[in-house]
Backbone as XML, in Angstrom:
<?xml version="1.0"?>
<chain id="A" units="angstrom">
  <residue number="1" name="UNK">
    <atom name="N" x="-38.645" y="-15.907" z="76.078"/>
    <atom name="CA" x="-39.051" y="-16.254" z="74.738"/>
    <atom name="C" x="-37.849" y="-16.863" z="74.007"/>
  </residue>
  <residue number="2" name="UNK">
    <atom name="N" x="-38.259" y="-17.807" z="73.164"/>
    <atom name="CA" x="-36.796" y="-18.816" z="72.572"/>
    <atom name="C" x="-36.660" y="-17.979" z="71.172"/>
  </residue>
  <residue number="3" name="UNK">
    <atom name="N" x="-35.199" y="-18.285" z="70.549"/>
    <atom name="CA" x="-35.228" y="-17.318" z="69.453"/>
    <atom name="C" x="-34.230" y="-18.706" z="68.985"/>
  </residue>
  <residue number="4" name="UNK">
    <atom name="N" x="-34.852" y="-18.138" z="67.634"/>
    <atom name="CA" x="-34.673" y="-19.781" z="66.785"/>
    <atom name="C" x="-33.695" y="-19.105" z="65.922"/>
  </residue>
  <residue number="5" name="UNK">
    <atom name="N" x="-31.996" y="-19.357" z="65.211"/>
    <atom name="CA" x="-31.428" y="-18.852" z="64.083"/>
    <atom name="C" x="-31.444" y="-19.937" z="62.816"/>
  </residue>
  <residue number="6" name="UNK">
    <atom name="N" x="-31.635" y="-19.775" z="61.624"/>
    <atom name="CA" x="-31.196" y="-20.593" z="61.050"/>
    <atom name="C" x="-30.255" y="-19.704" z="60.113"/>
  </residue>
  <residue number="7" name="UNK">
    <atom name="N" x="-28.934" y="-19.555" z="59.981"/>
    <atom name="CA" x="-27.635" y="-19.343" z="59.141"/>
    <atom name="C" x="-27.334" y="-19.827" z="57.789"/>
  </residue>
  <residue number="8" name="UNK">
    <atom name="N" x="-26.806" y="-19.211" z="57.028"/>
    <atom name="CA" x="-26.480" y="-19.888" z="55.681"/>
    <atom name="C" x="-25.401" y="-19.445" z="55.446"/>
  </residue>
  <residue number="9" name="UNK">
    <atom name="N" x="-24.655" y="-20.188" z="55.398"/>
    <atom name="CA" x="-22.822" y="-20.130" z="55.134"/>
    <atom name="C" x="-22.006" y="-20.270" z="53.795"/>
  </residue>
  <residue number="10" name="UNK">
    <atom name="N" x="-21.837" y="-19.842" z="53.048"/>
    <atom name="CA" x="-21.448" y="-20.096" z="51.496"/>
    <atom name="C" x="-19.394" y="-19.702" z="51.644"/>
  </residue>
  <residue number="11" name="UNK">
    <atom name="N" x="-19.224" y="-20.759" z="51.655"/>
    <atom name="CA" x="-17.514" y="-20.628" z="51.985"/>
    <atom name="C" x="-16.717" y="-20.497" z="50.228"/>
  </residue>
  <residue number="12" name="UNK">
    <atom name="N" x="-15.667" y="-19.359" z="50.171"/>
    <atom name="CA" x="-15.281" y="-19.466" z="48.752"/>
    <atom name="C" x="-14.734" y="-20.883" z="48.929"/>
  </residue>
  <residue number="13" name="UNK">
    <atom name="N" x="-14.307" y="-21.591" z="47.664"/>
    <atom name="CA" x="-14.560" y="-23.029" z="47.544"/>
    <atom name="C" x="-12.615" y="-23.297" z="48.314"/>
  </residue>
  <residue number="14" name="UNK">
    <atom name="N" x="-11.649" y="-22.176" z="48.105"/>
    <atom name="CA" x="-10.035" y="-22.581" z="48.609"/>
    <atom name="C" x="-10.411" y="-22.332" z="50.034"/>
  </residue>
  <residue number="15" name="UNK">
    <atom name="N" x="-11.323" y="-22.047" z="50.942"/>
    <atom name="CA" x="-11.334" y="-22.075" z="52.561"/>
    <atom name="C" x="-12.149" y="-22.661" z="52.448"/>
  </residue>
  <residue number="16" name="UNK">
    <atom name="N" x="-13.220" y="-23.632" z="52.285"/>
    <atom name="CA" x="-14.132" y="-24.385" z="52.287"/>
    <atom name="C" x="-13.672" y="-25.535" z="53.389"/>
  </residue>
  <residue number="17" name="UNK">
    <atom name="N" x="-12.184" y="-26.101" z="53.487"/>
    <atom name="CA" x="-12.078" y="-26.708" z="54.827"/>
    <atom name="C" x="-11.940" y="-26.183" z="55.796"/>
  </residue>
  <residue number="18" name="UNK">
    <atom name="N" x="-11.439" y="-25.045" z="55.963"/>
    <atom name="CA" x="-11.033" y="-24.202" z="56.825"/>
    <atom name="C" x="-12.205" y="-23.253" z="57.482"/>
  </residue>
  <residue number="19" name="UNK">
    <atom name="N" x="-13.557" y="-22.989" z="56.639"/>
    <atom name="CA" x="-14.505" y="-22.462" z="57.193"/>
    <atom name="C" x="-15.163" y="-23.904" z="57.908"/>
  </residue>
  <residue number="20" name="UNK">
    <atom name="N" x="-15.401" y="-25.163" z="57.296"/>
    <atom name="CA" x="-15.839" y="-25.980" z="57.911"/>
    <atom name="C" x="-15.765" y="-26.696" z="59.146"/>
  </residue>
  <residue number="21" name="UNK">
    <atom name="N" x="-14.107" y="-26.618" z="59.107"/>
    <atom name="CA" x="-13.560" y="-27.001" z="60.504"/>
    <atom name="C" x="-13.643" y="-25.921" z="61.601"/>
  </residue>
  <residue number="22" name="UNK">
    <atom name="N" x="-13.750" y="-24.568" z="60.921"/>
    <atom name="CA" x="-14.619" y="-23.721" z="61.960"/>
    <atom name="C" x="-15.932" y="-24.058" z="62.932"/>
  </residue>
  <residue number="23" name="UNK">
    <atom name="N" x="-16.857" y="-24.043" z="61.573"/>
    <atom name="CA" x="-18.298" y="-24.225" z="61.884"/>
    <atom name="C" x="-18.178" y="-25.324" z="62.953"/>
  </residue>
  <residue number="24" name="UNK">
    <atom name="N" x="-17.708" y="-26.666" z="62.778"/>
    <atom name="CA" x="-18.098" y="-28.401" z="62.999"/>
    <atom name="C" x="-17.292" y="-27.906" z="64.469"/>
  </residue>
  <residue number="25" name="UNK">
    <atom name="N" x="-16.760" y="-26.607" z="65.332"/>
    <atom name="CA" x="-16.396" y="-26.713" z="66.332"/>
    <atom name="C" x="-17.308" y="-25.946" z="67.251"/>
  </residue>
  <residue number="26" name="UNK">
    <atom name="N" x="-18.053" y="-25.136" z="66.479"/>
    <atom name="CA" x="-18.963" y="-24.596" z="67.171"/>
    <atom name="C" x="-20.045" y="-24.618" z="68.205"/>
  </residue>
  <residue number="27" name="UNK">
    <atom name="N" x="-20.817" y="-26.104" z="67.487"/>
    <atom name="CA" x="-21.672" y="-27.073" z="68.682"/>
    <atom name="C" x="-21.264" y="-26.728" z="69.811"/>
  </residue>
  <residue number="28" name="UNK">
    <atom name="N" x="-20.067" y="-27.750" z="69.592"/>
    <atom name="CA" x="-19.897" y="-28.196" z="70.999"/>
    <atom name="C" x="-19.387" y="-27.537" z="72.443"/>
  </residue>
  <residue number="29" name="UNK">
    <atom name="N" x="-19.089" y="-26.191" z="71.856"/>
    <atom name="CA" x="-18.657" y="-24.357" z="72.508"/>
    <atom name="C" x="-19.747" y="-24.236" z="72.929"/>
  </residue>
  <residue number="30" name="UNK">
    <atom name="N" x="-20.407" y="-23.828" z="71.725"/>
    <atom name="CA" x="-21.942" y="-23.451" z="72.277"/>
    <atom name="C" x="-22.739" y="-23.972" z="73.119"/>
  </residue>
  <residue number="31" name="UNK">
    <atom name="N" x="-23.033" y="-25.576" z="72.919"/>
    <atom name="CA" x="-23.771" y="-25.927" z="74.157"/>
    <atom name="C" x="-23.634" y="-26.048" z="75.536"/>
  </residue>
  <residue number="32" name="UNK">
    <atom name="N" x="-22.446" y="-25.408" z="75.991"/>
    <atom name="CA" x="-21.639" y="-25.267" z="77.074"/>
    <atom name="C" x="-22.250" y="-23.769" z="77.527"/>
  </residue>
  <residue number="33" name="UNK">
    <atom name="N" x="-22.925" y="-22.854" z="76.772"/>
    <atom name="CA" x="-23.699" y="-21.889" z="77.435"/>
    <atom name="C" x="-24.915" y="-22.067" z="78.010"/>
  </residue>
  <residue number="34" name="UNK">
    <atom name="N" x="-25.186" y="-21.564" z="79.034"/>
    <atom name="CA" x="-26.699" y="-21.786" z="79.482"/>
    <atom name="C" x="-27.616" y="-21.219" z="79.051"/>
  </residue>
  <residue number="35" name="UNK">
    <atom name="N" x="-27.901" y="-20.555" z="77.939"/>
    <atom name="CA" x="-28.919" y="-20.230" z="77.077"/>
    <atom name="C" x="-28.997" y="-20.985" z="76.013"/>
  </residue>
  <residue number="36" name="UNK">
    <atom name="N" x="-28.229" y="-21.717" z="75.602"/>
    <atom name="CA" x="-27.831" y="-22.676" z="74.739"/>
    <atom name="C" x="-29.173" y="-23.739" z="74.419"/>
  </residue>
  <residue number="37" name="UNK">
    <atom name="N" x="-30.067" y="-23.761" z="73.680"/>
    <atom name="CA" x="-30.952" y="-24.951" z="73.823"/>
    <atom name="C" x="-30.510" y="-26.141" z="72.687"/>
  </residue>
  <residue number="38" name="UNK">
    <atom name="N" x="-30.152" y="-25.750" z="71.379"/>
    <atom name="CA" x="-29.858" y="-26.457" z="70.194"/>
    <atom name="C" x="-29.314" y="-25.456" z="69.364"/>
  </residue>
  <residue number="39" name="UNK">
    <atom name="N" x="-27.678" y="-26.444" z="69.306"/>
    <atom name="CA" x="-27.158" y="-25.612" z="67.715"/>
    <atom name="C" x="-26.358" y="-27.063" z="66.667"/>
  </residue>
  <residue number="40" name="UNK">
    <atom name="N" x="-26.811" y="-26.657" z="65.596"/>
    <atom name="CA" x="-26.455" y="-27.966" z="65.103"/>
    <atom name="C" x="-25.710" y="-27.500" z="63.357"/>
  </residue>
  <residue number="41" name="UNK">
    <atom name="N" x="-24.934" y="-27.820" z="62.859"/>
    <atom name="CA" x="-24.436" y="-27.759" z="62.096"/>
    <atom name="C" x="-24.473" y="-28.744" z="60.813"/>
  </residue>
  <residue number="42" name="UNK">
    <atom name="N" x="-24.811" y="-28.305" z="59.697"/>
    <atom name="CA" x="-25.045" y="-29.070" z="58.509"/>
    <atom name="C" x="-24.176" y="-28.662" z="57.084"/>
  </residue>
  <residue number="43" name="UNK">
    <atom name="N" x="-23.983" y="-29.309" z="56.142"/>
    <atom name="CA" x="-23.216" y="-29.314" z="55.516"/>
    <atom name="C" x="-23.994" y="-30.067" z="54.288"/>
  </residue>
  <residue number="44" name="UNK">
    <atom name="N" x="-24.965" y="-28.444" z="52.919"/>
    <atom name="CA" x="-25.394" y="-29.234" z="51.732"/>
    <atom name="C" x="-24.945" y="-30.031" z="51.156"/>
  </residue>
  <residue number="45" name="UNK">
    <atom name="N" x="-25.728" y="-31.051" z="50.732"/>
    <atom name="CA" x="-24.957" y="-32.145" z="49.876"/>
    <atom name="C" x="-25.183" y="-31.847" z="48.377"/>
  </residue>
  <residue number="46" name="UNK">
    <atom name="N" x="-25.892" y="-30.198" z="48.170"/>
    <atom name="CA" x="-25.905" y="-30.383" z="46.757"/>
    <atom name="C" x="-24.632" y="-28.961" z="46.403"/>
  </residue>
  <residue number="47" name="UNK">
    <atom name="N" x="-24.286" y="-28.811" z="47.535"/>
    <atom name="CA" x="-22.889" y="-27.565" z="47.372"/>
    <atom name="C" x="-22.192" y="-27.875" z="48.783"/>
  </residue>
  <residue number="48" name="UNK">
    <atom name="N" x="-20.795" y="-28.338" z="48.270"/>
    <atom name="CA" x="-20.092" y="-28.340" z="50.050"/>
    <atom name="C" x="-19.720" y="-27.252" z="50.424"/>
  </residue>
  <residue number="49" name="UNK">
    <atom name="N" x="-19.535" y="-26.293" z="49.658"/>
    <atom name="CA" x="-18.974" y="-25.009" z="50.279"/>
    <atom name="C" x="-20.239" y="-23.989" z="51.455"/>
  </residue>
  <residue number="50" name="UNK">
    <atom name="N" x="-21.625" y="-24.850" z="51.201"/>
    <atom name="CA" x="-23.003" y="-24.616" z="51.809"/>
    <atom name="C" x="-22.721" y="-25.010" z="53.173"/>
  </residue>
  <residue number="51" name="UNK">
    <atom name="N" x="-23.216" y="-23.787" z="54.460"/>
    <atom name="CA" x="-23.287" y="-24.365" z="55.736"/>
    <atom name="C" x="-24.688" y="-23.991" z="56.147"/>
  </residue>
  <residue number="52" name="UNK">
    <atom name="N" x="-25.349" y="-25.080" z="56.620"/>
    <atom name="CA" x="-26.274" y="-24.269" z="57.297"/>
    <atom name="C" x="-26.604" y="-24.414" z="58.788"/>
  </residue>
  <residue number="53" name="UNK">
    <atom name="N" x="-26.469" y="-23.093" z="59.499"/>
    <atom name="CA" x="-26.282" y="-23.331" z="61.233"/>
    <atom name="C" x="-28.444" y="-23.265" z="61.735"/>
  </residue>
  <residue number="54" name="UNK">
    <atom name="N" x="-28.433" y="-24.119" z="62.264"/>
    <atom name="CA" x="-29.386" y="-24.031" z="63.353"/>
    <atom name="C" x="-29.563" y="-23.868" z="64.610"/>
  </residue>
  <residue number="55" name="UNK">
    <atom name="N" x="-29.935" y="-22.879" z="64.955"/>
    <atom name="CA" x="-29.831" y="-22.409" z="66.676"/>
    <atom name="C" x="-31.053" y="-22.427" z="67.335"/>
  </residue>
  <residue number="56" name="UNK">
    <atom name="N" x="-30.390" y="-22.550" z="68.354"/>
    <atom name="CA" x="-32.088" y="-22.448" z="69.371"/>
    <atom name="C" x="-31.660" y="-21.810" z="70.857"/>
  </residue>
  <residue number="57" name="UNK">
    <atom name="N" x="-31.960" y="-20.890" z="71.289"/>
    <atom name="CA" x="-31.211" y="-19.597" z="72.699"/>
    <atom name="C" x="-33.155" y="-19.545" z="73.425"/>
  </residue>
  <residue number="58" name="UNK">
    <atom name="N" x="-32.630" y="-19.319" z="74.848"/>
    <atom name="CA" x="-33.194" y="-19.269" z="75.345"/>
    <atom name="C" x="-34.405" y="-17.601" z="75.170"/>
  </residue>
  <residue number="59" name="UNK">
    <atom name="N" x="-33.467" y="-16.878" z="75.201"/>
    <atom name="CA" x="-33.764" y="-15.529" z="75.386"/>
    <atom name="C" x="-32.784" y="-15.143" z="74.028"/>
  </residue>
  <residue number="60" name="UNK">
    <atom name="N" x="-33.039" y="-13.533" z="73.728"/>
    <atom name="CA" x="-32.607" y="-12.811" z="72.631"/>
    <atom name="C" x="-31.267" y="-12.313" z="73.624"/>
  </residue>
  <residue number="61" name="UNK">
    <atom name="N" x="-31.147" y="-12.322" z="74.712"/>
    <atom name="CA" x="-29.936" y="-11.673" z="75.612"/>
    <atom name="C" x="-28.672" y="-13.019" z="75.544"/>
  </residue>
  <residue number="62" name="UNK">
    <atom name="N" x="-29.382" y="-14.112" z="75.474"/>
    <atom name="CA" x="-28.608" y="-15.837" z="75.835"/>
    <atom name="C" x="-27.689" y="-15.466" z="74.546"/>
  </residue>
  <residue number="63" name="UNK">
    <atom name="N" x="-28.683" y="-15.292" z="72.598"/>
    <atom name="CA" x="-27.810" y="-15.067" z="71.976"/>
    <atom name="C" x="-27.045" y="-13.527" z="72.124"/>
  </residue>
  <residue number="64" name="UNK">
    <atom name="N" x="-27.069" y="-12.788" z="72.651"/>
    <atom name="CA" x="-26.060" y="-11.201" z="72.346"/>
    <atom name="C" x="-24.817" y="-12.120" z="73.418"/>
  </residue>
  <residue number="65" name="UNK">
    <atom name="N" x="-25.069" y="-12.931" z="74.222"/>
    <atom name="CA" x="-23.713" y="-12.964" z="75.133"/>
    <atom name="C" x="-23.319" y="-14.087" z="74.193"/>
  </residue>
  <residue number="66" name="UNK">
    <atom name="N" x="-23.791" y="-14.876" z="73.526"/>
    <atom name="CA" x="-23.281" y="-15.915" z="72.877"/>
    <atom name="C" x="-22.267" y="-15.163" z="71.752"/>
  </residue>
  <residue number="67" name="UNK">
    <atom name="N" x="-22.699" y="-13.879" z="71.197"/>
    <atom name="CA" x="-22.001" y="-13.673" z="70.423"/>
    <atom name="C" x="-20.812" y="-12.727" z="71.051"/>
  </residue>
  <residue number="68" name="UNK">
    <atom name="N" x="-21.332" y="-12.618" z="71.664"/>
    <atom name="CA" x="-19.779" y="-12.073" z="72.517"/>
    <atom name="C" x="-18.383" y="-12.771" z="72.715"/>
  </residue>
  <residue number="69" name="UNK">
    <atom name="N" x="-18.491" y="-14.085" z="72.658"/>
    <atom name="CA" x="-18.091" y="-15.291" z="73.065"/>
    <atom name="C" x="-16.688" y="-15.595" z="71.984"/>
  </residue>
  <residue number="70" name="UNK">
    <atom name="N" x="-15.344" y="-15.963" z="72.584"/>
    <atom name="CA" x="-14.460" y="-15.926" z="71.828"/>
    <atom name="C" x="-14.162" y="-16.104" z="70.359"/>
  </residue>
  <residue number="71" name="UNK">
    <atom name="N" x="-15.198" y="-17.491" z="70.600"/>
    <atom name="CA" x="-15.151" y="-18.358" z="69.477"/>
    <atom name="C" x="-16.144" y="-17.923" z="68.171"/>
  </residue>
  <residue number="72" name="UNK">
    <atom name="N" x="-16.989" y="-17.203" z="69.043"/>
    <atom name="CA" x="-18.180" y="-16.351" z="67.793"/>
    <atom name="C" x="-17.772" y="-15.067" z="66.859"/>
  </residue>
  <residue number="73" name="UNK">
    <atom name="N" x="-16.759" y="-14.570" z="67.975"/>
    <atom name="CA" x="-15.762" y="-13.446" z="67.522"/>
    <atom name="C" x="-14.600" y="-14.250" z="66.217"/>
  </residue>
  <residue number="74" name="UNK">
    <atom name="N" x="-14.238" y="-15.036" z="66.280"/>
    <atom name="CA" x="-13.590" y="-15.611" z="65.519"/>
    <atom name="C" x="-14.193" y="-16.183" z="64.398"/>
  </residue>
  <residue number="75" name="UNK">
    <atom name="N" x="-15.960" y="-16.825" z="64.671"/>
    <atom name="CA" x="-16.770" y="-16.923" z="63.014"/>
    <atom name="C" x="-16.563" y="-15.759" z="62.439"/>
  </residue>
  <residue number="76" name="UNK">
    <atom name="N" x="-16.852" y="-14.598" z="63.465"/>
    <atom name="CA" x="-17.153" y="-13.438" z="62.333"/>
    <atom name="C" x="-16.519" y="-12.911" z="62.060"/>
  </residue>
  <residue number="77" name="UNK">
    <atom name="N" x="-14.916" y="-12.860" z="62.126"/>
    <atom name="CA" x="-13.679" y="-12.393" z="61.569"/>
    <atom name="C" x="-13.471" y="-13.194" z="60.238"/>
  </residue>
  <residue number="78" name="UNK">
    <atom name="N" x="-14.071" y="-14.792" z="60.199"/>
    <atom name="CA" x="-13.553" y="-15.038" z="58.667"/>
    <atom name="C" x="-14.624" y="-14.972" z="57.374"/>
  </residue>
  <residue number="79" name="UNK">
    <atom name="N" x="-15.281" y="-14.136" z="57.772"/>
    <atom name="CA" x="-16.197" y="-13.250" z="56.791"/>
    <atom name="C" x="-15.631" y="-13.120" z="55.149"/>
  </residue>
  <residue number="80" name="UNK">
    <atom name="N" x="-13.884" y="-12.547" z="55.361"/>
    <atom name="CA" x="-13.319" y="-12.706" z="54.114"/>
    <atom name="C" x="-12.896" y="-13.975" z="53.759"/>
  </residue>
  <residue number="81" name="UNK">
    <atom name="N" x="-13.412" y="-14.866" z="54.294"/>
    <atom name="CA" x="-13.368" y="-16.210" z="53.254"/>
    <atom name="C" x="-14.501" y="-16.512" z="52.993"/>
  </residue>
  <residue number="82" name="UNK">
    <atom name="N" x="-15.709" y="-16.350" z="52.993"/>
    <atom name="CA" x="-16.720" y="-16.405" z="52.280"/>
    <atom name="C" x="-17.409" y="-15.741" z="51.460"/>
  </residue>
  <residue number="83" name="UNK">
    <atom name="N" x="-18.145" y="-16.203" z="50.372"/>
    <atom name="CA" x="-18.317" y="-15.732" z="48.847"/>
    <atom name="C" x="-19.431" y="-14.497" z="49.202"/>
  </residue>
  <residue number="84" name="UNK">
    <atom name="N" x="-20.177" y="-14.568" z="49.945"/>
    <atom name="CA" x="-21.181" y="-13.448" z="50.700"/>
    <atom name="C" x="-21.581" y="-13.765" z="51.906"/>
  </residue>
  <residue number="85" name="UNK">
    <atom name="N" x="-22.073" y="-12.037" z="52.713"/>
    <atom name="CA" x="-22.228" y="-12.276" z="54.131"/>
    <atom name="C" x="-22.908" y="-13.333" z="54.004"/>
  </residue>
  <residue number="86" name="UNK">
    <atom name="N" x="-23.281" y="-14.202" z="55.685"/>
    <atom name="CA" x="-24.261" y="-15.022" z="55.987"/>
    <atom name="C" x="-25.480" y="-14.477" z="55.649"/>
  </residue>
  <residue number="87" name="UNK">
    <atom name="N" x="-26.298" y="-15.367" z="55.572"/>
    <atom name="CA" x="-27.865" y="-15.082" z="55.345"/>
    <atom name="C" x="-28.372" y="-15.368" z="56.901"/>
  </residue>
  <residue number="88" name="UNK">
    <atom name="N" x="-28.612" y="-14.344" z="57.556"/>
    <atom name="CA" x="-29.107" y="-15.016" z="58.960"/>
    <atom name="C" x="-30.971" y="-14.562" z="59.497"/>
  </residue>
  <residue number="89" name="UNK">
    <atom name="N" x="-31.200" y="-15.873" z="59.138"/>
    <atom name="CA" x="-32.992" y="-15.624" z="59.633"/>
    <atom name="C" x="-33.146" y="-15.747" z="61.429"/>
  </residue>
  <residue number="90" name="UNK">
    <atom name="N" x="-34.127" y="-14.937" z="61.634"/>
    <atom name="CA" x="-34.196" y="-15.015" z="63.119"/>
    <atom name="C" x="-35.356" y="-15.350" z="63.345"/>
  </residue>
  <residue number="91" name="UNK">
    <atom name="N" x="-36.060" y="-16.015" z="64.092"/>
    <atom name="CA" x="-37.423" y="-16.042" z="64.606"/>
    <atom name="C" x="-38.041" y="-16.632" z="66.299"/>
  </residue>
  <residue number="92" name="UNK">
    <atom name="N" x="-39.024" y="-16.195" z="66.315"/>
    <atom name="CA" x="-39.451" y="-16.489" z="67.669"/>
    <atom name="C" x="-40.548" y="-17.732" z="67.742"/>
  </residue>
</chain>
């Protein structure tokens, strides 16, 4: 079963490059997993400090190893640069 994320990223506005240049490296990590179907990264144009991640995993197991994953460990360490947790919707 595919499990769809869509993320919402609100960066305080002094790491706002620094969360971004996070995010904009993520893709291309990610699709290098084989559960990996689509992750795509966006950036509101009516707030830049706005991220919003779209995912697409094969299985609910594709994302738990995804987040295992160096680089996922490292989104979620810079937690204290953003204004509140992510908003993360999940669906099937």
């Amino acid at each position: 079963m595919n499990i769809y994320l869509t993320v919402v990223v609100k960066a305080k506005p002094e790491h706002q490059q620094e969360i971004k240049t996070l995010l904009k490296s993520l893709p291309e990590l990610s699709k290098k997993e084989d559960a990996c179907i689509k992750y795509d990264v966006h950036q509101s144009i009516d707030d830049e400090n706005i991220f919003i991640l779209n995912e697409k995993w094969e299985s609910l197991e594709g994302l738990d190893r995804h987040n295992e994953q160096t680089y996922s460990k490292e989104f979620f360490a810079s937690f204290d640069k953003l204004q509140e947790p992510p908003m993360v919707y999940r669906s099937k």
